[in-house]
BATOR-122302 format. One line per 8 residues: number of its first residue (from 1); their letters; for each residue z, x, y of C-alpha. Coordinates in pm, 1 decimal. Example, Ala and Ser with C-alpha at 12.3 -4.5 7.8 and 13.67 -1.06 7.14 Angstrom:
2
1) AS) 780.0:1230.0:-450.0 ~ 714.0:1367.0:-106.0
***
This chain:
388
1) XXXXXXXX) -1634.1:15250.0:3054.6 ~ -1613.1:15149.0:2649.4 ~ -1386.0:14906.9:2676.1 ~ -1396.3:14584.6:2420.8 ~ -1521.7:14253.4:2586.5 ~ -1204.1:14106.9:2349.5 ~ -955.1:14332.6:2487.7 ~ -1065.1:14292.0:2872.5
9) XXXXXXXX) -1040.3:13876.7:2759.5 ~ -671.6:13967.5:2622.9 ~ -561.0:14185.2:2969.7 ~ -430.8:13888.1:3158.1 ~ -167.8:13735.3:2883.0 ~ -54.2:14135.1:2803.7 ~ -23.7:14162.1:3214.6 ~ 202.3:13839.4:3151.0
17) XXXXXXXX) 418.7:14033.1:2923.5 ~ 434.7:14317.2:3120.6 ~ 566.1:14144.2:3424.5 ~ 778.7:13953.4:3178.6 ~ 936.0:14265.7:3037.5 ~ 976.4:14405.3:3401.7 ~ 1213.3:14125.7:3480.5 ~ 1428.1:14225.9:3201.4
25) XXXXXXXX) 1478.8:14563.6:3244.7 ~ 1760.3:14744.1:2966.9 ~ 1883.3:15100.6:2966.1 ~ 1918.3:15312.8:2651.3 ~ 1983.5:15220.3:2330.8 ~ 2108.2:14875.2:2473.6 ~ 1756.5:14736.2:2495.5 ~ 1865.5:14413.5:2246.2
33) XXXXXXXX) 1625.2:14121.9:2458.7 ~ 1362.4:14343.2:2488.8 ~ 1306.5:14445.1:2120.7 ~ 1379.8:14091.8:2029.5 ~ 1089.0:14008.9:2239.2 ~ 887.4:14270.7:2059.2 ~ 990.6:14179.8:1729.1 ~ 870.0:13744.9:1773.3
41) XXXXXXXX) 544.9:13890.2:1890.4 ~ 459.6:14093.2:1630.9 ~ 562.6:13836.1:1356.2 ~ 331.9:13614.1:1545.2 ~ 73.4:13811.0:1555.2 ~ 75.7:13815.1:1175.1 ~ 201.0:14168.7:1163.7 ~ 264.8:14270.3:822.9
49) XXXXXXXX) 594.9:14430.0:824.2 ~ 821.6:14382.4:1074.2 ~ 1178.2:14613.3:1067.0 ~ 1441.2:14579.2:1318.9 ~ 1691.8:14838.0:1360.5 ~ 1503.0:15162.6:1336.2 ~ 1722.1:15422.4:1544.4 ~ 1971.4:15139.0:1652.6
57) XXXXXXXX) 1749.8:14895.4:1814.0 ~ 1397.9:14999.2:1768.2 ~ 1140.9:14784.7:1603.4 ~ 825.8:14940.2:1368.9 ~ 567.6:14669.8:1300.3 ~ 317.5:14753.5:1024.7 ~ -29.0:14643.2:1015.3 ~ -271.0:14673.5:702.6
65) XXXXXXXX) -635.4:14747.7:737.1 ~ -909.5:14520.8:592.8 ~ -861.9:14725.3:259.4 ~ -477.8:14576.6:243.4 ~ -181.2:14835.7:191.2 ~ -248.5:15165.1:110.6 ~ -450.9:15469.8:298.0 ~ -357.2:15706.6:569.9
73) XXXXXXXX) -86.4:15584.7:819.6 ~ -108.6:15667.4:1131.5 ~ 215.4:15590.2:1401.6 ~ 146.1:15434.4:1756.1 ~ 441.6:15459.5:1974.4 ~ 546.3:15296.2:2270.5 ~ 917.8:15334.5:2483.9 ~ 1112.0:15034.5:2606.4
81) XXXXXXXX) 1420.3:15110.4:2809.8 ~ 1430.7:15113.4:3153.8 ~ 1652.9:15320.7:3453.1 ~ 1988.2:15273.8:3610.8 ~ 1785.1:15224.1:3961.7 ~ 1796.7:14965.3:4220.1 ~ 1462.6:14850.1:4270.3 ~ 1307.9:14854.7:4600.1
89) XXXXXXXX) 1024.6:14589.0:4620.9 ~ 901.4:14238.5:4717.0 ~ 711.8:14216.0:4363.0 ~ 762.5:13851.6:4274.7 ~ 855.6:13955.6:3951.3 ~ 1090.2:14226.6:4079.1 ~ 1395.9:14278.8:3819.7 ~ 1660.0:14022.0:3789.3
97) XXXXXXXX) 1907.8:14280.3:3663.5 ~ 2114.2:14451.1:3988.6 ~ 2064.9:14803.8:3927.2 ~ 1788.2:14865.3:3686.8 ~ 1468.3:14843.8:3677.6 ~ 1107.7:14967.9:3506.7 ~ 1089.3:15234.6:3692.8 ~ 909.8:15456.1:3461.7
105) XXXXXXXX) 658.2:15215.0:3359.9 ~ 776.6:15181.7:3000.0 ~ 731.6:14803.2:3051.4 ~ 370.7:14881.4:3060.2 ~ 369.4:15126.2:2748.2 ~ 531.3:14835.1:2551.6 ~ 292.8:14569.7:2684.4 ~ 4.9:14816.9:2602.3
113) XXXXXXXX) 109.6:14847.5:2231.9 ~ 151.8:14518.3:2227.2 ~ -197.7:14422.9:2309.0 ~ -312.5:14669.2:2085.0 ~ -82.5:14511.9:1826.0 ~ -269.9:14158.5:1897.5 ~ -597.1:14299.2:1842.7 ~ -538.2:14494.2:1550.1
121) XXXXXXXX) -417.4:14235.2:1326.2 ~ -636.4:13992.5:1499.5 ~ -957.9:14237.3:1378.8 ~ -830.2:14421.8:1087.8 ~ -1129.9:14654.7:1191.2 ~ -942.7:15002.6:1044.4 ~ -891.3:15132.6:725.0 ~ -552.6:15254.3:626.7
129) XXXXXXXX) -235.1:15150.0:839.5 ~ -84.2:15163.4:1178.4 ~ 262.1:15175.8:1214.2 ~ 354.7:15057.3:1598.4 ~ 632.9:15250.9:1712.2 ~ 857.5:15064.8:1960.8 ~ 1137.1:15322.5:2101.4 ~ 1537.5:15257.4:2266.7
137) XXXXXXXX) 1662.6:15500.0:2467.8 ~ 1388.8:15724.6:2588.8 ~ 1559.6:15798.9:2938.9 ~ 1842.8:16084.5:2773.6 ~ 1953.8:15871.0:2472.2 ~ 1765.3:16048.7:2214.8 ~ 1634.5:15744.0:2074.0 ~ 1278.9:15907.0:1946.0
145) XXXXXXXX) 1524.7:16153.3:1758.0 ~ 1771.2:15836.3:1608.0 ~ 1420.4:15661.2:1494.4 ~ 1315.3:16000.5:1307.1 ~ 1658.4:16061.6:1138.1 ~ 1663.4:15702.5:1033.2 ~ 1351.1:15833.7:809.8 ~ 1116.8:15608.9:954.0
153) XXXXXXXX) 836.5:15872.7:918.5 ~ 941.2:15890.7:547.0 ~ 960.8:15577.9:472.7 ~ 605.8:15440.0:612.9 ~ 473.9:15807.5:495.9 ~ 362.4:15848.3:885.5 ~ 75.7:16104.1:855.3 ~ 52.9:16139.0:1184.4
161) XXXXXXXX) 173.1:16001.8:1585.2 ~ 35.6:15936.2:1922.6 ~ 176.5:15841.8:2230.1 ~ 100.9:15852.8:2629.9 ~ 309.5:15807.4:2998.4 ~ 126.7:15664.4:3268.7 ~ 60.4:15897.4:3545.7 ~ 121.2:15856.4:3980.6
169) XXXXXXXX) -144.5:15977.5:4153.5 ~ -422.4:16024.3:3911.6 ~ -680.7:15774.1:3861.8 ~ -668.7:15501.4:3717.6 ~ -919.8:15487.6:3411.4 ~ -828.6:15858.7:3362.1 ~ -646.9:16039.6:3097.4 ~ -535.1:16436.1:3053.5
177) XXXXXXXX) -420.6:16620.9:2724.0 ~ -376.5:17002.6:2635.5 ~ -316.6:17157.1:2301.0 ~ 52.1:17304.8:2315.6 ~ 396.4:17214.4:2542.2 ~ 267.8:16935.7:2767.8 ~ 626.7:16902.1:2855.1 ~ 908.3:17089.4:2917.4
185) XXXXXXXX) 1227.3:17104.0:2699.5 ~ 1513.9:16975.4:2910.4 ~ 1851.9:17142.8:2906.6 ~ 2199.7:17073.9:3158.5 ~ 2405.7:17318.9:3219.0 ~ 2829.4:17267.3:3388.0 ~ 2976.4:17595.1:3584.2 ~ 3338.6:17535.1:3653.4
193) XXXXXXXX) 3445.8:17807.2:3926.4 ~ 3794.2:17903.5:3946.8 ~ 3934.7:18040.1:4247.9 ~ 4234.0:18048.6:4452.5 ~ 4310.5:17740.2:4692.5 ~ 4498.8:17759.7:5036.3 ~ 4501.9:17725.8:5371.2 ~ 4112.2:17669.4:5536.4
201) XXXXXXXX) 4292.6:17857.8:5837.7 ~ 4359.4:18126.5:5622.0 ~ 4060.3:18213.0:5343.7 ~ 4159.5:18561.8:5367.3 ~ 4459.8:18455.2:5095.2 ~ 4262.4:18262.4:4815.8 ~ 3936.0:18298.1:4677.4 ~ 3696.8:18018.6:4782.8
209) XXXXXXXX) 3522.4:17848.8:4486.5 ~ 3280.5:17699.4:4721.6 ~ 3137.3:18041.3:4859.5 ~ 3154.1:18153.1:4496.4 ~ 2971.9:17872.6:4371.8 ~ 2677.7:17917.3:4653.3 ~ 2633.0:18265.5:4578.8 ~ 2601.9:18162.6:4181.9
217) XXXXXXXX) 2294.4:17853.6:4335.0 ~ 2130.0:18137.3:4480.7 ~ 2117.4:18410.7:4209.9 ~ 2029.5:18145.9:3975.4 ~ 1699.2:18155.1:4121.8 ~ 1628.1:18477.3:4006.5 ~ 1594.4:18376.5:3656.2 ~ 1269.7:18253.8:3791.5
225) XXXXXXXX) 1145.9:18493.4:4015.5 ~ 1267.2:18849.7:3866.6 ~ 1358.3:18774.8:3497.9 ~ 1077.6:18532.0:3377.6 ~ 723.0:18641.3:3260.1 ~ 538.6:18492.1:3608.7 ~ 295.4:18334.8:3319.0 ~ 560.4:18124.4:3166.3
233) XXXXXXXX) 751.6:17872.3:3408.1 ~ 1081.5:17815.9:3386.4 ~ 1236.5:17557.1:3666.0 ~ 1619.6:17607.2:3768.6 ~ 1755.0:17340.7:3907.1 ~ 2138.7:17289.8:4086.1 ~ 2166.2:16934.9:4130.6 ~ 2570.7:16887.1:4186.4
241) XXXXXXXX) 2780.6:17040.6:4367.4 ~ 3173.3:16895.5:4345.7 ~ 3477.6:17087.5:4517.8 ~ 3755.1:16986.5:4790.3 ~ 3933.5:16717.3:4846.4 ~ 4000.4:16761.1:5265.2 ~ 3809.1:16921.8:5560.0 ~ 4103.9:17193.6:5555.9
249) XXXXXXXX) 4201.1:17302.5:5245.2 ~ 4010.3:17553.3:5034.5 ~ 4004.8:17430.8:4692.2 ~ 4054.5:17556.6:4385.5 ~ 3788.1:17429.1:4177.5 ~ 3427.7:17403.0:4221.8 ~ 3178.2:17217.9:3960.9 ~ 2787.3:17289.1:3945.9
257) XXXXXXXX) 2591.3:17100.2:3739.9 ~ 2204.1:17094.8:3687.9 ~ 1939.6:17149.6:3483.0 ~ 1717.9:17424.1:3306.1 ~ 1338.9:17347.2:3226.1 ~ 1110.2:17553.8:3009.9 ~ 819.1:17536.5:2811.1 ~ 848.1:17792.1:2544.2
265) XXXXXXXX) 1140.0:17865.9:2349.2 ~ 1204.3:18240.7:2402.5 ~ 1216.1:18157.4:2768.0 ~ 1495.1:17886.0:2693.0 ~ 1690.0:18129.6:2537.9 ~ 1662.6:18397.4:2813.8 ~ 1718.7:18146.4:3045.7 ~ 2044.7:18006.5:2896.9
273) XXXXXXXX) 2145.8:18419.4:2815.3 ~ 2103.2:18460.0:3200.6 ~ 2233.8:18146.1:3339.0 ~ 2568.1:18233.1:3165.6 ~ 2541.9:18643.6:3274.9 ~ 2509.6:18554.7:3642.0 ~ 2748.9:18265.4:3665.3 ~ 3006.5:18467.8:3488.8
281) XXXXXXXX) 2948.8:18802.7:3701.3 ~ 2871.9:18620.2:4038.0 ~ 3221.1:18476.5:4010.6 ~ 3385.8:18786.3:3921.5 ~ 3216.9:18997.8:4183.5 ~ 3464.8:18786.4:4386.8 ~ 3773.0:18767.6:4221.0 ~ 3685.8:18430.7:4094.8
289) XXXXXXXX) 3658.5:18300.7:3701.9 ~ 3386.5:18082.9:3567.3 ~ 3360.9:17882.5:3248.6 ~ 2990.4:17762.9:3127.3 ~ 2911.0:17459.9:2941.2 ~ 2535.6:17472.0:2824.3 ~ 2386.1:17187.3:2638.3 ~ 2011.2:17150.6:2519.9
297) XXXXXXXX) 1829.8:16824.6:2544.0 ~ 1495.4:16745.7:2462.3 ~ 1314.7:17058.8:2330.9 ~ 921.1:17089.6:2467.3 ~ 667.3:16830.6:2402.0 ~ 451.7:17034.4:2198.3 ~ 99.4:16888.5:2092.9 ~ -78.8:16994.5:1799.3
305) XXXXXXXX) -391.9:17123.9:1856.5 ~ -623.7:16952.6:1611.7 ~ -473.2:16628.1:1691.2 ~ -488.9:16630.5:2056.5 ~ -887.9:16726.5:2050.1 ~ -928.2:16430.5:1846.6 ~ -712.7:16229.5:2102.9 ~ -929.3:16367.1:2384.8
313) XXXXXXXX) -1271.7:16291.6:2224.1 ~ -1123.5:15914.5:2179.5 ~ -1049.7:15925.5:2525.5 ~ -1346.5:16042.9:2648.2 ~ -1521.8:15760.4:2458.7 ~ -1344.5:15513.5:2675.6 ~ -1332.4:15661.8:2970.6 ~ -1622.1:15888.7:3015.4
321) XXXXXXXX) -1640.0:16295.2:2962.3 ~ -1598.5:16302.6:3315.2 ~ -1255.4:16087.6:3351.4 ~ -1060.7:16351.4:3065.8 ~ -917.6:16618.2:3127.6 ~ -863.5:16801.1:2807.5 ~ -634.6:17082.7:2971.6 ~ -402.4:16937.6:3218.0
329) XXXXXXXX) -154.0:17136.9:3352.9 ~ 190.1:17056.0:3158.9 ~ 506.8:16917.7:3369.2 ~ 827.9:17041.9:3329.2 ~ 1012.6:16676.6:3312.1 ~ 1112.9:16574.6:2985.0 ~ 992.3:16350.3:2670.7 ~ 1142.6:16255.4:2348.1
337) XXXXXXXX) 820.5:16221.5:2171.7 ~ 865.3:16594.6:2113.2 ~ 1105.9:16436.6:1856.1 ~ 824.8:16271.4:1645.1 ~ 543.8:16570.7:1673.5 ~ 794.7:16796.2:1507.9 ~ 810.8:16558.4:1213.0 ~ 421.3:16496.8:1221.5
345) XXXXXXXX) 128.6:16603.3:1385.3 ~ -30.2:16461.9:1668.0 ~ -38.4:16405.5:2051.6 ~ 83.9:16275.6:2344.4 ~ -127.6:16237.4:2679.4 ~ -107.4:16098.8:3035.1 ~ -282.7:15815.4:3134.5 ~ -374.5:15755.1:3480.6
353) XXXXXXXX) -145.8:15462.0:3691.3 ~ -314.5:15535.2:4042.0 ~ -231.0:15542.9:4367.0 ~ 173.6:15421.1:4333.0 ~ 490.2:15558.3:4425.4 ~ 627.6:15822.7:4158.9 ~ 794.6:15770.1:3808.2 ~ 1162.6:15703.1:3871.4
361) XXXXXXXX) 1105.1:15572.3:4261.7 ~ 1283.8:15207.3:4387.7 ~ 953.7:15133.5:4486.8 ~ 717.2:15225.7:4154.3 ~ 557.8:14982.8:3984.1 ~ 321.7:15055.9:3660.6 ~ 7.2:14964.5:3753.3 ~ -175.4:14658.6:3516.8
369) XXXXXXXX) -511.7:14767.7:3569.1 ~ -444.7:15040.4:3342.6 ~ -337.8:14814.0:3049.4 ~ -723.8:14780.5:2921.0 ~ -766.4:15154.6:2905.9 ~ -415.5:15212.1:2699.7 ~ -454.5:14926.3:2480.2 ~ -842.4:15027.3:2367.6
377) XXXXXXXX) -704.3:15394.0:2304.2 ~ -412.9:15277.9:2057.4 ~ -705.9:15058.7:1918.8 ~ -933.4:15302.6:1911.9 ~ -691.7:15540.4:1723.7 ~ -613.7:15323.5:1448.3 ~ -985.8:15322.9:1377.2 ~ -1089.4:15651.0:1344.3
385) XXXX) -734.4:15784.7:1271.8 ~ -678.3:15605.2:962.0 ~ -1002.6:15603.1:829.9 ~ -954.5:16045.5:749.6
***
């Protein structure tokens, strides 16, 4: 383990903040306390720039090198909101806010950048400049894309970004990259199923949306099995299900709504193409009508390849060859980092959290043993990122 004697010293006051941050949880772009906290700690750090507002409520401290201003800039980037979930633990510094909580550990990406943030302008041991990147709105408001089209890249001339997610179940002191998707684009899709309501006595005289709308869940599927290339996944997912309003009346109106997953973009077209076929044909088969409302989210996290060996080799310096794995298998949830590596180059990886309960759980909580390991990566970035 190549971990800085000054940044193990430093763990226990970024813990503080961590657990201070998880007490606060905010959702989307509505993360005002929490970037205000951000924002006094950089300026008292002695950060060099400090800009509030970036994509709404983001924050981009800047940090100059021992040459001063000037050089390559390179972008760390951290995510701050939290989840509209009801925690489920006996943490003594469990949330205070009644339905949300950190339960995708972005309290511990923030506290990790901001250790990293200490250091660096603590040290000024880099050339160039880091820009650290602190995000609203990660959880399905966009907010990576709202800090990009608010020309934040442009206007710190960003050369390039890294970021990282801790990771459930694997180790702690770990980390995993691949060149390419490392995750999936995220898409939702709404089928409205018209049929003909009546009598539950009597289903003989309508058309029941509900058996239309469990034939359409079940062909779905097939995208998957019999119209995908078996070596490109694709994940189909029906997640709502909304029709009737009493135990004997066939309604008239069903709603599905879910969510299509895919890694590659030719597949994301084929599988919107197909979602809207079968829907539409399923329905008809019976006598029914359906209407589809497709909407794409987040496309594919899609690391750059030179960039992400680089990030791997960094890793492995802190962590050992042995505690990298340089081709993990991607995951089809979704990231808007994808956002900022299709304005720049660079990568995003996965850094171990341990043996814990799953991202999004009641009962997850990001683990602060791992804060060392994130904090001496961002460090280590700035050093041998900004000095190319």
């Amino acid at each position: 383990m190549a971990i800085d004697s000054r940044v193990l010293d430093l763990a226990g006051t970024v813990r503080g903040w961590r657990q201070q941050l998880h007490q606060q949880p905010e959702l989307g772009y509505e993360v005002h306390r929490t970037a205000a906290f951000v924002a006094e700690k950089l300026r008292a750090f002695g950060c060099d720039e400090v800009v509030e507002g970036i994509g709404r409520t983001g924050v981009v401290g800047i940090v100059h090198g021992r040459k001063g201003a000037g050089g390559r800039v390179v972008g760390l980037r951290a995510d701050m909101d939290a989840l509209p979930i009801e925690e489920e633990t006996n943490l003594p510094y469990r949330s205070k806010v009644a339905g949300v909580m950190h339960a995708c550990g972005h309290d511990g990406h923030t506290a990790m950048l901001l250790g990293a943030a200490r250091h660096l302008t603590a040290t000024r041991e880099f050339d160039g400049t880091v820009a650290l990147i602190f995000q609203p709105a990660e959880e399905g408001g966009a907010g990576g894309k709202a800090m990009v089209e608010d020309g934040m890249m442009d206007r710190w001339s960003i050369a390039e970004v890294y970021g990282m997610h801790n990771m459930p179940g694997q180790p702690v002191g770990s980390f995993g990259a691949r060149s390419g998707p490392i995750m999936a684009a995220a898409d939702e899709f709404v089928i409205t199923v018209e049929g003909k309501g009546g009598h539950a006595a009597a289903p003989h005289l309508g058309v029941d949306p509900v058996i239309v709308g469990v034939h359409i869940i079940s062909a779905l599927q097939t995208i998957a099995s019999r119209n995908a290339d078996p070596l490109h996944s694709v994940v189909v997912s029906t997640t709502m299900f909304h029709a009737g309003t009493a135990f004997n009346v066939i309604p008239t109106r069903a709603e599905l709504t879910g969510t299509v997953r895919t890694l590659n973009a030719s597949i994301r077209s084929m599988a919107e193409a197909r979602l809207k076929e079968i829907a539409i044909g399923t329905a008809r088969v019976f006598g029914a009508n359906a209407t589809v409302s497709y909407r794409y989210g987040y496309p594919a996290t899609v690391n750059h390849e030179r960039e992400t060996i680089l990030a791997t080799e960094i890793a492995r310096g802190i962590a050992g060859p042995e505690n990298v794995d340089g081709n993990i298998a991607p995951m089809m949830g979704g990231e808007d980092f994808s956002y900022m590596l299709e304005a720049r180059p660079g990568a995003y990886l996965f850094i171990g959290n341990g043996d814990t309960a799953g991202l999004h759980n009641a009962a997850y909580d990001f683990n602060d043993e791992v804060l060392p390991y994130g904090m001496q990566f961002f460090i280590n970035v700035a050093r041998e990122r900004t000095a190319r």
